[in-house]
C-alpha positions in Angstrom: -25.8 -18.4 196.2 -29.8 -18.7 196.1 -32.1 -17.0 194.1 -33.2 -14.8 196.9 -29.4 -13.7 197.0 -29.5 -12.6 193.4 -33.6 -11.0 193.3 -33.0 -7.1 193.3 -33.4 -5.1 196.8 -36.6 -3.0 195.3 -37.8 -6.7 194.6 -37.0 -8.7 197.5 -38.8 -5.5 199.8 -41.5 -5.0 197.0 -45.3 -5.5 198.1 -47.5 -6.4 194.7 -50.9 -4.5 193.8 -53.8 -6.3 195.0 -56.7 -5.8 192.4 -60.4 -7.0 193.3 -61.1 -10.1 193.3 -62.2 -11.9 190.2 -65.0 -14.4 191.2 -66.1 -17.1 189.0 -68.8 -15.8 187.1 -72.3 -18.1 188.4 -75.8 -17.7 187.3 -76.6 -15.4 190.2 -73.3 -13.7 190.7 -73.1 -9.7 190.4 -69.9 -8.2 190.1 -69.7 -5.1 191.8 -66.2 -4.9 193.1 -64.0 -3.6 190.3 -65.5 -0.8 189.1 -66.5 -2.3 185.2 -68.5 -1.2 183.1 -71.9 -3.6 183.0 -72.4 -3.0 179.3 -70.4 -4.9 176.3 -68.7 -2.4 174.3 -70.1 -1.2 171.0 -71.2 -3.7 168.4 -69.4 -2.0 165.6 -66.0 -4.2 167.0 -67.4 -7.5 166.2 -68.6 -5.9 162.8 -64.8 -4.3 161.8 -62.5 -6.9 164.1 -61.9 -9.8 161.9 -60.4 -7.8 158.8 -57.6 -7.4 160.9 -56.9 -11.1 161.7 -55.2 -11.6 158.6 -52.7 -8.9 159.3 -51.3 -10.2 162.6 -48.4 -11.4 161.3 -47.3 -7.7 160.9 -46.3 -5.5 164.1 -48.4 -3.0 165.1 -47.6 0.8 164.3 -44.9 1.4 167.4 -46.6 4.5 167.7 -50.4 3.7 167.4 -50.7 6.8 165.3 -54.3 6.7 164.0 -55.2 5.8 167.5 -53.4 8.9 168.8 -54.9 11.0 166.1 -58.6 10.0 167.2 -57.8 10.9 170.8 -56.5 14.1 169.9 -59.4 15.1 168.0 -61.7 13.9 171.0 -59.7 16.2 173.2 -58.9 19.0 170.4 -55.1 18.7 171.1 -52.3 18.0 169.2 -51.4 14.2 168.4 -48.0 15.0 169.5 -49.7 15.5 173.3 -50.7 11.9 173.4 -49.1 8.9 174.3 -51.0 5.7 174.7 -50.6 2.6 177.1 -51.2 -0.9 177.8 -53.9 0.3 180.1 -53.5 3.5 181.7 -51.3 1.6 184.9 -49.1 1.6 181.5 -48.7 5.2 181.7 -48.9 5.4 185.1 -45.6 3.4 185.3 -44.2 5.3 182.6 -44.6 8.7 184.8 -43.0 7.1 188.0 -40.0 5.7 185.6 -39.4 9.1 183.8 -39.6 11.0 186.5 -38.3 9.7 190.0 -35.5 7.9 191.4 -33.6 7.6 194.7 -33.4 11.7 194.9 -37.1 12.3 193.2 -39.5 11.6 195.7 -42.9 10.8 194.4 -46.3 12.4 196.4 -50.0 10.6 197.0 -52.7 11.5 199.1 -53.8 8.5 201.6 -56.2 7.1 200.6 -55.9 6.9 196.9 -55.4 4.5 194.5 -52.5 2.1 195.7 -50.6 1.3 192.5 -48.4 4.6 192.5 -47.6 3.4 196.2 -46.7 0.0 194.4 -44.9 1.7 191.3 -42.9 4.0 193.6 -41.4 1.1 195.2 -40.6 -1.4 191.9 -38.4 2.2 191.4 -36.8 1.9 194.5 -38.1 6.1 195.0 -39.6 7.4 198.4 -43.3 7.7 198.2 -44.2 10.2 200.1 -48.0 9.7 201.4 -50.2 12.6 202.6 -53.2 12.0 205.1 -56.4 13.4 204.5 -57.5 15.0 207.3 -61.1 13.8 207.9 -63.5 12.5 205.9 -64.0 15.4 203.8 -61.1 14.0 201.5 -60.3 17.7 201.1 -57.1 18.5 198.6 -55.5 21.7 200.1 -52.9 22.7 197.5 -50.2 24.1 200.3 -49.5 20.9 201.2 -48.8 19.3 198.5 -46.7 22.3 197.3 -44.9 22.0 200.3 -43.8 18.3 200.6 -41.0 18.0 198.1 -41.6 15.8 196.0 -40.8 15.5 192.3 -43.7 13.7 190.7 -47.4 13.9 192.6 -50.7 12.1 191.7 -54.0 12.9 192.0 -57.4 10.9 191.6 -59.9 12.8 190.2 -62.8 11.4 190.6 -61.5 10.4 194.0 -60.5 6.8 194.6 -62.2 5.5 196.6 -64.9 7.8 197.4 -65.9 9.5 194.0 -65.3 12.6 195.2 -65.6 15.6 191.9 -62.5 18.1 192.3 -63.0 21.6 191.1 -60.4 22.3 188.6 -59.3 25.7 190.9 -57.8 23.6 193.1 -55.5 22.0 190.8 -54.7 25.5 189.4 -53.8 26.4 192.7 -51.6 23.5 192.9 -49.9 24.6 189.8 -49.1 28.1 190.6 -46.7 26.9 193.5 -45.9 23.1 193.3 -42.6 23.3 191.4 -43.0 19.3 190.3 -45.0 17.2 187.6 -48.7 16.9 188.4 -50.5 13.3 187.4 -54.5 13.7 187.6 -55.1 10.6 187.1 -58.9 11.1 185.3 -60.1 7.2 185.1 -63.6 7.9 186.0 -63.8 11.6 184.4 -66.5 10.2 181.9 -69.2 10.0 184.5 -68.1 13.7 186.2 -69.8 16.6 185.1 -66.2 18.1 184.2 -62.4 17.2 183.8 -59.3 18.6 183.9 -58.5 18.8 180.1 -58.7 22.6 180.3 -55.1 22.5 182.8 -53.1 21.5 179.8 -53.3 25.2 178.7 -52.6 26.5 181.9 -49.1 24.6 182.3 -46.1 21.7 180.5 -46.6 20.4 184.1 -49.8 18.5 184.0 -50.1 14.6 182.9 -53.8 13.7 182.6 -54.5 10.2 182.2 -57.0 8.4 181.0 -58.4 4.6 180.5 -60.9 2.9 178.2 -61.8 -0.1 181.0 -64.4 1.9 182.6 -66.5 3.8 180.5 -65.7 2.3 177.2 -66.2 -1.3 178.2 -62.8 -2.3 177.5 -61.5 -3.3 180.9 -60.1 -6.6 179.2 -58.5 -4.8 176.4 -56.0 -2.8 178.1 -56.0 0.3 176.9 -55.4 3.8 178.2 -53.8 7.3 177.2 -52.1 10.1 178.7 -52.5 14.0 177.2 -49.5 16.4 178.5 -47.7 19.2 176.8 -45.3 17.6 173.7 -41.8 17.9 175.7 -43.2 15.7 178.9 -44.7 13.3 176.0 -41.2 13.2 174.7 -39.6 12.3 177.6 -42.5 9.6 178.4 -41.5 8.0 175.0 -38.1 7.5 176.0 -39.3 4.6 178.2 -42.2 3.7 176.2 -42.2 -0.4 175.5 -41.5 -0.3 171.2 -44.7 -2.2 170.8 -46.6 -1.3 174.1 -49.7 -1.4 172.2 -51.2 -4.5 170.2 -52.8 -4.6 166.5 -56.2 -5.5 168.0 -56.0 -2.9 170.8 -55.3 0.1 168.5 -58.0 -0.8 166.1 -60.9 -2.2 169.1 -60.2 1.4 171.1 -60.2 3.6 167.8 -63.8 2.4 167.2 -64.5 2.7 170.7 -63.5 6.2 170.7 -65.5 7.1 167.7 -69.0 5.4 168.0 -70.4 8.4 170.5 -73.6 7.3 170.4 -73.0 4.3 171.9 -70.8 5.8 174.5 -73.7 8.5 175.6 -76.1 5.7 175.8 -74.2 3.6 177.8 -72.7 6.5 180.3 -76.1 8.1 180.5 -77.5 4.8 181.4 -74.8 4.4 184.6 -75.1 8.0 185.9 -79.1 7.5 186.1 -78.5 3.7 187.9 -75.7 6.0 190.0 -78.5 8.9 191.3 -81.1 6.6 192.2 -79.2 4.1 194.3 -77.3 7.4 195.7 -81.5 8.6 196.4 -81.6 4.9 198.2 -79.1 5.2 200.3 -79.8 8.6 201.7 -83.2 7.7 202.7 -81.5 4.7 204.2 -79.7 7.7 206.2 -76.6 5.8 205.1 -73.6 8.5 205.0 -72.7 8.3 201.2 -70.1 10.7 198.8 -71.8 12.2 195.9 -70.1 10.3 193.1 -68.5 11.4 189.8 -67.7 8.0 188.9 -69.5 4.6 188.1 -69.2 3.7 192.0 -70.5 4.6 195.0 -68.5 5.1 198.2 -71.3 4.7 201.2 -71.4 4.1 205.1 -73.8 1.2 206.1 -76.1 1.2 209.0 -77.5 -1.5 210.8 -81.3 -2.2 211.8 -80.3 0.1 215.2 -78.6 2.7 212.6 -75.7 2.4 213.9 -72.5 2.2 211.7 -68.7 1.3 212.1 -65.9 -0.8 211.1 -67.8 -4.3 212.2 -70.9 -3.3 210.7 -69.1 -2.3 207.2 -67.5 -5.5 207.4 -70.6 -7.8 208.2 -72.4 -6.6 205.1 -69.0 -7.0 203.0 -69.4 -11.3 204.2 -73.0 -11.5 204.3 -73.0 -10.3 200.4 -69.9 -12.0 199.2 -71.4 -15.1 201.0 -74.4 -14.6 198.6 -72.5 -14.2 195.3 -72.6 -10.4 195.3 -69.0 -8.8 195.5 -68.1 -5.1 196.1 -65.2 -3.9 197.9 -63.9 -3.0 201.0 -61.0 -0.6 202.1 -60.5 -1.9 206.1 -56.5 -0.7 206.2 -57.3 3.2 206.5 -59.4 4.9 209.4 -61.3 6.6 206.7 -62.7 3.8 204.9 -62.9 1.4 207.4 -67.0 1.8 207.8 -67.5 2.3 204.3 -67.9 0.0 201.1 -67.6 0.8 197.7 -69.9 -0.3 195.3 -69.5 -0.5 191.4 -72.9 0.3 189.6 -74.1 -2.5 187.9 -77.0 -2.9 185.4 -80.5 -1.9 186.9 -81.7 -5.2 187.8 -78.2 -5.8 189.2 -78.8 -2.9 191.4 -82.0 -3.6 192.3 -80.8 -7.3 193.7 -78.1 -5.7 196.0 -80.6 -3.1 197.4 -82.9 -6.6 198.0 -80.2 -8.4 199.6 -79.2 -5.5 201.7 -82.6 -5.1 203.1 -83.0 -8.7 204.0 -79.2 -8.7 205.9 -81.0 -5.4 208.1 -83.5 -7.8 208.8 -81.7 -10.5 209.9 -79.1 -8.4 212.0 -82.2 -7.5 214.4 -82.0 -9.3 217.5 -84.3 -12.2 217.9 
């Protein structure tokens, strides 16, 4: 018998996540294609880090209390409404294995981020994907009360277009959808608001949360969920013992608690955000605003004309010149669009550079 014989049927059908690419890093390359944070994280790591080498012989508290604690106080709940992951796709995986199988059905709007697509099926569940119906990327809470599922996820910020959510909608959600709501909250540090107020309003609400974006920590792996204490409970059950390293817990605690830093930093990637937003409008390039550190915009060429070719062309023509962002071509939606990652300011101001010199060279000679 082969090994393809033996390999699990959610395996042998399974289609693996496909993150951004991860270019090798050049004098002149600018990384715009995995929404990162440009800045190192805060310098009090490197100052508190290596008292804990000499400890790594020891396990690391199952439970990352302390680490808990600090996010609780952050968010003013109870430790015992936290659970934290290696990364918040941690968490994420933890909410499709608690709560679906073959007859729980998990829900997604299309396009969203593709990983619960990708978790749903390592679970062998029905993922149940709901179209957007233009590019409006409106939620309308009926439908997703209506489609049956146990277990339904939200972006908010959008992914990919940045899109800010009033939290009235997912009230609305919760007054009649009769499953577990994920808002998956990656990018809520560079919203005006979150959702953190829903967690009063019902048990049925996950938010989660990373530390990759806007705590500079996207090669630490860490992220969090905050839910009522029973759906933490049942989260636990399924929890990896030791999910979360020594390092980690320590590195994202001072993270957490260095708010100066964090302000600086965020501040610093909303301002870059508005004014290459300003850019592209005066470019008359169709362009979401964005409550995250990306921005989801429509290219036009010297004859302003846009589309799936055109979208495409710019994605080569700055890829072939060491500048990588990312493009969606699989969905109608976000076929002419590309989404950019803010980068530093000078970073910025290279891409808006190399974009002007591709609209000169598309005019016909």
């Amino acid at each position: 018998m082969s090994v393809k014989d033996l390999t699990a049927y959610s395996i042998s059908r399974h289609k693996p996540y496909t993150p951004g690419e991860q270019p090798t890093i050049l004098e002149r390359t600018i990384k715009l294609n995995t929404n990162e944070n440009p800045y190192p994280p805060t310098p009090q790591i490197s100052e508190s880090i290596l008292a804990q080498i000499t400890d790594l012989n020891r396990y690391p508290n199952s439970s990352a209390d302390d680490l808990r604690s600090t996010i609780a106080n952050l968010h003013n709940v109870h430790p015992d409404q936290v659970i934290v992951g290696n990364g918040s796709d941690d968490i994420l995986n933890l909410c499709v294995r608690c709560f679906s199988d073959r007859s729980k059905s998990i829900g997604m709007l299309d396009p969203s981020y593709s990983l619960y697509e990708v978790l749903g099926s390592l679970q062998g569940t029905e993922v149940k994907k709901i179209p957007f119906k233009d590019q409006n990327f409106t939620i309308e809470p009926d439908i997703i009360s209506q489609s049956g599922t146990n277990i339904f996820f939200l972006t908010s910020p959008h992914a990919p277009t940045g899109r800010i959510y009033e939290n009235t909608v997912f009230s609305s959600i919760l007054k009649s959808y009769l499953g577990i709501l994920v808002i998956d909250e990656a990018y809520a540090d560079f919203a005006p608001f979150n959702a953190i107020p829903l967690l009063a309003e019902s048990e049925r609400v996950i938010i989660t949360r990373t530390l990759s974006k806007s705590y500079s920590l996207a090669g630490l792996r860490v992220g969090y969920a905050l839910a009522g204490k029973e759906v933490i409970s049942i989260l636990n059950k399924a929890r990896e013992v030791y999910n979360v390293d020594r390092l980690a817990q320590i590195i994202a605690q001072i993270a957490l608690k260095d708010r100066e830093y964090f302000d600086e930093t965020t501040r610093k990637i909303i301002s870059v955000r508005e004014r290459v937003y300003k850019t592209f409008i005066d470019w008359r390039w169709y362009t979401y605003p964005s409550g995250a550190n990306f921005l989801f915009t429509q290219p036009l060429n010297y004859s302003e004309t846009s589309g799936r070719d055109i979208a495409e062309d710019l994605y080569k023509y700055l890829n072939d010149n060491n500048v990588f962002i990312r493009y969606f071509p699989s969905n109608q939606l976000t076929s002419s669009f590309l989404r950019i990652s803010i980068g530093k300011e000078e970073e910025m101001d290279m891409l808006i550079e190399l974009i002007n010199t591709w609209k000169i060279q598309e005019q016909p000679k």
